[in-house]
N, CA, C and O of each residue as an XYZ file, in Angstrom:
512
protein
N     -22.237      0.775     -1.494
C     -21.674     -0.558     -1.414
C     -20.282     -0.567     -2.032
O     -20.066      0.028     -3.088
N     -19.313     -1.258     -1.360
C     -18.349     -1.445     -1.833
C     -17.890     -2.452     -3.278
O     -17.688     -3.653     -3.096
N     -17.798     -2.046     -4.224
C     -17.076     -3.252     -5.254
C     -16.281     -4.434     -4.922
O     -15.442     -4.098     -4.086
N     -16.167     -5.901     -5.271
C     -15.798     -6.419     -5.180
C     -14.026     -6.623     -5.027
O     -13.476     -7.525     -4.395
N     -13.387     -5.577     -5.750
C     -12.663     -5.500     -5.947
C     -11.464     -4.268     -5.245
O     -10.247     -4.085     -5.253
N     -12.530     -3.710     -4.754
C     -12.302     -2.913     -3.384
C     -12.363     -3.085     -2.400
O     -13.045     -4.062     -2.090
N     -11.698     -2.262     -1.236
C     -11.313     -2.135     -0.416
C     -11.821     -1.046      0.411
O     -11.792      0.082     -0.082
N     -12.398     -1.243      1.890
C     -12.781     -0.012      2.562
C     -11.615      0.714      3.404
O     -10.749     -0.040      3.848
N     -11.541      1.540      3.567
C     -10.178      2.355      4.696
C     -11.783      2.373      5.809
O     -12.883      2.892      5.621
N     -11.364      1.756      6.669
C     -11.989      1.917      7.752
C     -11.730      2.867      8.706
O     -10.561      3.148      8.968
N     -12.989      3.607      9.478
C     -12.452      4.775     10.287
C     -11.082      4.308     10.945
O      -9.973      4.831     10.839
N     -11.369      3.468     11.472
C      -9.705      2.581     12.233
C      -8.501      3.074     11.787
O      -7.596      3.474     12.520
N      -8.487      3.038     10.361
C      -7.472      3.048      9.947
C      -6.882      1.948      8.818
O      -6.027      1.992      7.933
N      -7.643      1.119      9.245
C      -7.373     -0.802      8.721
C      -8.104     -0.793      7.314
O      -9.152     -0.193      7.073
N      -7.532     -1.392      6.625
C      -8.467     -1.824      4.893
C      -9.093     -2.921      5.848
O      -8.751     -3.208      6.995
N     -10.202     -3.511      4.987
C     -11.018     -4.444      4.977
C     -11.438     -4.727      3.616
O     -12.067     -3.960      2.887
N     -11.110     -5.675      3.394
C     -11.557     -6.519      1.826
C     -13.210     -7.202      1.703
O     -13.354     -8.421      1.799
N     -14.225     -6.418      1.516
C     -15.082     -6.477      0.983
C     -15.814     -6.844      2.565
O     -15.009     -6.646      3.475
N     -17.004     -7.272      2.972
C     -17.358     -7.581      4.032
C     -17.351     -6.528      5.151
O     -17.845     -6.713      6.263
N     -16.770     -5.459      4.762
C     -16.728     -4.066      6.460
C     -17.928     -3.771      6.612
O     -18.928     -3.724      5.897
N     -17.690     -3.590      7.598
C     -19.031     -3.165      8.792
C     -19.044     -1.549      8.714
O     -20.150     -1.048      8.913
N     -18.170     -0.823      8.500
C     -18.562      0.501      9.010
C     -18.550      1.763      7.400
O     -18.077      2.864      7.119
N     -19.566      0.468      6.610
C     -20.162      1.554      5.056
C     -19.201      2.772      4.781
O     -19.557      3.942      4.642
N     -18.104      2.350      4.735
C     -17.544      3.127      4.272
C     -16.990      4.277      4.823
O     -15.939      4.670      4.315
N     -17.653      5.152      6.120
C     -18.067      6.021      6.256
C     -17.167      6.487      7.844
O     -17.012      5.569      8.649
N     -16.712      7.650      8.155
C     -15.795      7.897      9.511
C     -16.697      8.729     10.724
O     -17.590      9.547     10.501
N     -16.482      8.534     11.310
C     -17.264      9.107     12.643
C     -18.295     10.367     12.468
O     -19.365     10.510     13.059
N     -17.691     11.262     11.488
C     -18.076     12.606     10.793
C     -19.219     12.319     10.056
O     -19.959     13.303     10.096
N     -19.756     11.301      9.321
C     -20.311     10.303      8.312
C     -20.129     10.925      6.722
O     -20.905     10.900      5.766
N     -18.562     11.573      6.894
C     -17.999     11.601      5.753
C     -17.518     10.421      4.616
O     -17.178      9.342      5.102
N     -17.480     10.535      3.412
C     -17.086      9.736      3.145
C     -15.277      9.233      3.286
O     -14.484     10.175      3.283
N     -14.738      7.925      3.393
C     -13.731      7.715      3.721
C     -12.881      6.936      2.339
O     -13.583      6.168      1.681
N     -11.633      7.085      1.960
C     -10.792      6.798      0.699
C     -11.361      5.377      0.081
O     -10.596      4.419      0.195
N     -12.582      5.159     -0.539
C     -12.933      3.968     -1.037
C     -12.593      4.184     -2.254
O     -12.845      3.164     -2.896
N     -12.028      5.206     -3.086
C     -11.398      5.409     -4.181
C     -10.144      5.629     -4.348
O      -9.671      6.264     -5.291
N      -9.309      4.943     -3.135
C      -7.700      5.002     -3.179
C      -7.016      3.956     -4.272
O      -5.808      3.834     -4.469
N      -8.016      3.279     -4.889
C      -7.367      2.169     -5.759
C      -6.471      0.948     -4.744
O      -5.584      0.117     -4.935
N      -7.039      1.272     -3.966
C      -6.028     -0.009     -3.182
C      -7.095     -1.330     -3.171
O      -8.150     -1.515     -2.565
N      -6.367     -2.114     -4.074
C      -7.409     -3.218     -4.640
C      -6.545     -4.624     -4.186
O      -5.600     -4.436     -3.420
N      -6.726     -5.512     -4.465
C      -6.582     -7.261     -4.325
C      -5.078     -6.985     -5.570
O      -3.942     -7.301     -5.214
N      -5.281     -6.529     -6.618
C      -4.607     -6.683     -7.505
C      -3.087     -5.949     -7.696
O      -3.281     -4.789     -7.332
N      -1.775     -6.075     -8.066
C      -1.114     -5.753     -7.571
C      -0.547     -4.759     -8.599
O       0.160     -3.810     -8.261
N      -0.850     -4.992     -9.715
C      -0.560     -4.014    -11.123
C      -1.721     -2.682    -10.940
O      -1.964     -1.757    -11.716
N      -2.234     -2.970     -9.754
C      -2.850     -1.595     -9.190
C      -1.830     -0.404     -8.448
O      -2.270      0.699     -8.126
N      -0.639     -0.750     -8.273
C       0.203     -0.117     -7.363
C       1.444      0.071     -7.916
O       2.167     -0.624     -8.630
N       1.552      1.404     -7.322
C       3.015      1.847     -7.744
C       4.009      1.459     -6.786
O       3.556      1.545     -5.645
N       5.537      0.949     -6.842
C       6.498      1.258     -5.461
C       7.806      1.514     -5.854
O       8.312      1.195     -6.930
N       8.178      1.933     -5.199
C       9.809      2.526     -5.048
C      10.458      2.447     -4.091
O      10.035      3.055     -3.107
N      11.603      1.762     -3.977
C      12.781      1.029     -2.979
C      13.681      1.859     -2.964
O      13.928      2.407     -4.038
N      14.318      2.162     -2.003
C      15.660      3.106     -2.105
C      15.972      2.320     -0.916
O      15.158      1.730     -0.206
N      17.818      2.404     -0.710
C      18.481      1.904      0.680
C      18.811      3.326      1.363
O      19.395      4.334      0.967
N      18.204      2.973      2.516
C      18.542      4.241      3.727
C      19.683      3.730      4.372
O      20.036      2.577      4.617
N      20.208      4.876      4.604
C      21.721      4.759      5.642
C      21.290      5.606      6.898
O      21.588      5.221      8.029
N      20.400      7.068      6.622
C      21.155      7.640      7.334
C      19.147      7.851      8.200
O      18.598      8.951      8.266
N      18.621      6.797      8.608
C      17.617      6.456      9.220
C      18.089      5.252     10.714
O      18.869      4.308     10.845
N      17.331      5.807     11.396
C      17.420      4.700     12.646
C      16.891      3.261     12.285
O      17.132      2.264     12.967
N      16.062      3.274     11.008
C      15.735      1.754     10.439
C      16.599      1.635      8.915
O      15.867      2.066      8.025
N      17.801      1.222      8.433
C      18.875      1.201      7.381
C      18.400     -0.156      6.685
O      17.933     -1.254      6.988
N      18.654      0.312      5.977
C      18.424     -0.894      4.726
C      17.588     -0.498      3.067
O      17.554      0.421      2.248
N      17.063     -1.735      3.257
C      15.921     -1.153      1.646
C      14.519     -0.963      2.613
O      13.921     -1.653      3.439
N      14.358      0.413      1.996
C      13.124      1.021      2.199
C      11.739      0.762      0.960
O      12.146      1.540      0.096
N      10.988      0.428      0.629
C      10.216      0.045     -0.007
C       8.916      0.889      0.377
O       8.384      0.699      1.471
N       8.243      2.118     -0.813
C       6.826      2.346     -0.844
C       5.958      2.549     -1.490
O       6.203      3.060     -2.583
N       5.143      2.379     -1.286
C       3.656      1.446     -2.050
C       2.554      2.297     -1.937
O       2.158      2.818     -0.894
N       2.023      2.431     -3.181
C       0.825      3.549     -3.003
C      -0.033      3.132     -4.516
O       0.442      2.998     -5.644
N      -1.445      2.996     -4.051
C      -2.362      2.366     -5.280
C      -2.268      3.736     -6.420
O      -2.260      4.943     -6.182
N      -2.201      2.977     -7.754
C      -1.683      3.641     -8.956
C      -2.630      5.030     -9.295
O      -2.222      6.114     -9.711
N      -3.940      4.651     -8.994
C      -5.173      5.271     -9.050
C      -4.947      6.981     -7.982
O      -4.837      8.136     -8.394
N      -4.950      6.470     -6.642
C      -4.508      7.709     -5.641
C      -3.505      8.732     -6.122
O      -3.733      9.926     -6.315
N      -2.132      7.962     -6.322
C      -0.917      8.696     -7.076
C      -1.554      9.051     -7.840
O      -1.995     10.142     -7.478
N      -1.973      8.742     -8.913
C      -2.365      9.673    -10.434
C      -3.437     11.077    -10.213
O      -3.523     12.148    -10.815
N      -4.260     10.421     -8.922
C      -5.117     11.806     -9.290
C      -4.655     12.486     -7.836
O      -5.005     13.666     -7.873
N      -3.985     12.172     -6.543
C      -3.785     13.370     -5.913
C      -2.294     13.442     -5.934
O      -1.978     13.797     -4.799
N      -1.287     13.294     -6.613
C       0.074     13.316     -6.822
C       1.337     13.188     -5.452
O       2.412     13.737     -5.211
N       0.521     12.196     -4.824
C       1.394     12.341     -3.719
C       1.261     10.626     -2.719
O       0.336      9.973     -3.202
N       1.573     10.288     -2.189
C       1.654      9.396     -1.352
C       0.435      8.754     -0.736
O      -0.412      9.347     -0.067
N       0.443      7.907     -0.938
C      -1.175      7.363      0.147
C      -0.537      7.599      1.314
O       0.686      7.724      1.266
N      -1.239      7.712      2.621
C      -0.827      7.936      4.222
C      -2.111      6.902      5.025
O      -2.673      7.174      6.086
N      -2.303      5.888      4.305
C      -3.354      4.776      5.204
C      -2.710      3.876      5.235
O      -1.682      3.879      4.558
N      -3.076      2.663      6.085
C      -2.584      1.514      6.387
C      -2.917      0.313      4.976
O      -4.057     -0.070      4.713
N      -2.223      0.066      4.546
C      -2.372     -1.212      3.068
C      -1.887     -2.555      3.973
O      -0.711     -2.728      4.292
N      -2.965     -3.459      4.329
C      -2.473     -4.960      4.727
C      -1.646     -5.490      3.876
O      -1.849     -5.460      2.662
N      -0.524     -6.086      4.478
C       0.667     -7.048      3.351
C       0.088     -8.621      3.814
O       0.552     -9.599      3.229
N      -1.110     -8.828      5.066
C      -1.119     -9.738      5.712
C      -1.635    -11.225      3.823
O      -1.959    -10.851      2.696
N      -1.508    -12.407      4.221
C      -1.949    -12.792      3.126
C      -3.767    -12.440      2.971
O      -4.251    -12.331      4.097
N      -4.793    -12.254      1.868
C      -5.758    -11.712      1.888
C      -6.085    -10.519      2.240
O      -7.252    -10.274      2.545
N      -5.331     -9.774      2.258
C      -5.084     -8.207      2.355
C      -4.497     -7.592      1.272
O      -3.616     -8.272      0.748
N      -4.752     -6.302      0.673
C      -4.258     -5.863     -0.295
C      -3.425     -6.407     -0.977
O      -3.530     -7.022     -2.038
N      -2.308     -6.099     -0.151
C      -0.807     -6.039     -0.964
C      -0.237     -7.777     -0.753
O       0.531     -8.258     -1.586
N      -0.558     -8.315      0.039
C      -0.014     -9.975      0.272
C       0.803     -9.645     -0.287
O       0.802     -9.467     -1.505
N       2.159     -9.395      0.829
C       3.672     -9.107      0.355
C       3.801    -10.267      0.861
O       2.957    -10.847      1.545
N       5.267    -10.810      0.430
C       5.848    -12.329      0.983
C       6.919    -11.477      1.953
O       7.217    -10.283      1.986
N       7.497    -13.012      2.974
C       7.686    -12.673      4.881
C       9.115    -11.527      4.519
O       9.333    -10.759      5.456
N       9.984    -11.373      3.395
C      10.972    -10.650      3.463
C      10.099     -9.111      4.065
O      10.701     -8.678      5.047
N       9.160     -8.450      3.783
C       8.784     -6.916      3.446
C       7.971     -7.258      5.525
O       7.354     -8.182      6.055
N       8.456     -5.993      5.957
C       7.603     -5.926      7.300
C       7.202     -4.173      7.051
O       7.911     -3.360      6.458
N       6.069     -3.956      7.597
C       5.397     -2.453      7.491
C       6.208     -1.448      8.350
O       6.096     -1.986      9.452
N       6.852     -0.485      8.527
C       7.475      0.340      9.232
C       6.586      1.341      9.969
O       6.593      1.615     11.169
N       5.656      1.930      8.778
C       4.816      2.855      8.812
C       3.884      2.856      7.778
O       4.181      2.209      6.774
N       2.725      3.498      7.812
C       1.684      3.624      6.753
C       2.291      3.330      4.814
O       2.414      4.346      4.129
N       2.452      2.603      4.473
C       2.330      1.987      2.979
C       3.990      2.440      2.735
O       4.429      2.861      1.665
N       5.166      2.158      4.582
C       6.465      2.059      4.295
C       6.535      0.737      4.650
O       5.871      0.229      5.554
N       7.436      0.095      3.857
C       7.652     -1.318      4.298
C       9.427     -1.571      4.262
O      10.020     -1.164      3.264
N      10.201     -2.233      5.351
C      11.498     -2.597      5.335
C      11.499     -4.342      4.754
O      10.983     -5.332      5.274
N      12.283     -4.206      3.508
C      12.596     -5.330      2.792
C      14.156     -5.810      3.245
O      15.107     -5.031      3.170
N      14.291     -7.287      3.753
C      15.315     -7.824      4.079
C      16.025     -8.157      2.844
O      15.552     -9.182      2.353
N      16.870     -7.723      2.248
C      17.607     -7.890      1.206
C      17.538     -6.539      0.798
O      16.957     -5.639      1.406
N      18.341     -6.419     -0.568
C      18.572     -5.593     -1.620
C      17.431     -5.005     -2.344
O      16.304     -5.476     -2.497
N      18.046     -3.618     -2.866
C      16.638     -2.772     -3.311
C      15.983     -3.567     -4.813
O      14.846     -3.699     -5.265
N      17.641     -4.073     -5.361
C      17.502     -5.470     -6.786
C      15.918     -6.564     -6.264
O      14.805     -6.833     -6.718
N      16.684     -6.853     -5.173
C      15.796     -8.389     -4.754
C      14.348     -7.729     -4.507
O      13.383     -8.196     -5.112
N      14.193     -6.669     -3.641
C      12.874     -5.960     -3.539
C      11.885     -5.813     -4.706
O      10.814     -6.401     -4.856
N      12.681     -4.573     -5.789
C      12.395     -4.399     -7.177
C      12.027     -5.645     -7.842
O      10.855     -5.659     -8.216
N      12.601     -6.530     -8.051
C      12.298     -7.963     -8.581
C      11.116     -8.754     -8.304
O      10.390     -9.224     -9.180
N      10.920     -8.908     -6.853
C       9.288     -9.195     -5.909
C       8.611     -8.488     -6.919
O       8.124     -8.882     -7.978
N       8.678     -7.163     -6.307
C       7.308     -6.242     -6.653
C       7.141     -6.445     -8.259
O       5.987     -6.827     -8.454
N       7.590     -6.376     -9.026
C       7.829     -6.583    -10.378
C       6.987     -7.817    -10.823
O       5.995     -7.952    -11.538
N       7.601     -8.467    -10.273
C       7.522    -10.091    -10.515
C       6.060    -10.445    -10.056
O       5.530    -11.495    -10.421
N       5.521     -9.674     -9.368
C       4.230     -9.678     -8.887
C       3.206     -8.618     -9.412
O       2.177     -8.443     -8.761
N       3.405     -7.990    -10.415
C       2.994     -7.237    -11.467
C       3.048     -5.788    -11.022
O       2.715     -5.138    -12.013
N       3.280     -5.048    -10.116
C       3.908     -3.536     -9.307
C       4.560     -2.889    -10.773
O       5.273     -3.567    -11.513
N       4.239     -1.662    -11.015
C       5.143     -0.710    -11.603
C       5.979      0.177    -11.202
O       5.429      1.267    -11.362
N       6.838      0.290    -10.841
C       8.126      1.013    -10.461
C       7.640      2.895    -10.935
O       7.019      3.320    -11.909
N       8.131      3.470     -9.991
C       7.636      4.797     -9.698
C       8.229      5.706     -9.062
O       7.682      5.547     -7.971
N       9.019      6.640     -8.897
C       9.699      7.412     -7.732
C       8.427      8.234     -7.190
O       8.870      8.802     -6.192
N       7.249      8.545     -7.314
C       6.428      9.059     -6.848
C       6.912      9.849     -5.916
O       6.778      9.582     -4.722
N       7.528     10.911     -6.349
C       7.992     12.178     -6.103
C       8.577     11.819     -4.993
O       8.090     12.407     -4.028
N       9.321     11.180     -4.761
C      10.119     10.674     -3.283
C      11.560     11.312     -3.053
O      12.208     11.024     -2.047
């Protein structure tokens, strides 16, 4: 059973906040990242903003990876984290998802940093 406070990575690909249908578990009936730390809470997560120039998408780059995953496999989450509201991360409308836990922030890497901050996020270069 999933904790309240968790989150399933569904074979899909998709988190689901408590209520998933598919136990956790991927086609293989392996188990699937229910220990990525990707929780409701936002002082669960690390992120780091940098501005890209020299990308076909330019601007502030913003990424997000639960504090828990980073600490024990030292590297990047690569699943889908909902920003939708009631989804993990409930980012506000500036942040849109690019790719798996990349998000493009309309403004400055300041104004980005400040959100995430301001919303309890710890700042991280997580080996980027």
């Amino acid at each position: 059973m999933i904790d309240d406070n968790k989150v399933c990575i569904c074979p899909l690909g998709a988190l689901m906040i408590r209520g998933c249908q598919c136990n956790g578990m991927n086609d293989g009936d392996e188990p699937v990242y229910a220990e990525a730390g990707a929780t409701v809470n936002p002082r669960d997560y690390y992120f780091y903003a940098i501005h890209k120039t020299n990308s076909l998408i330019g601007g502030t780059w913003v990424f997000i990876c639960p504090k828990s995953f980073f600490d024990k496999e030292g590297y990047q989450f690569d699943q889908h984290l909902s920003i939708d509201a009631g989804g993990p991360l409930n980012l506000p409308d500036p942040f849109d998802e690019v790719a798996e836990t990349q998000f493009i922030f309309n403004g400055s890497v300041a104004q980005a940093e400040s959100i995430l901050k301001n919303m309890g996020m710890t700042r991280n270069k997580m080996n980027l």
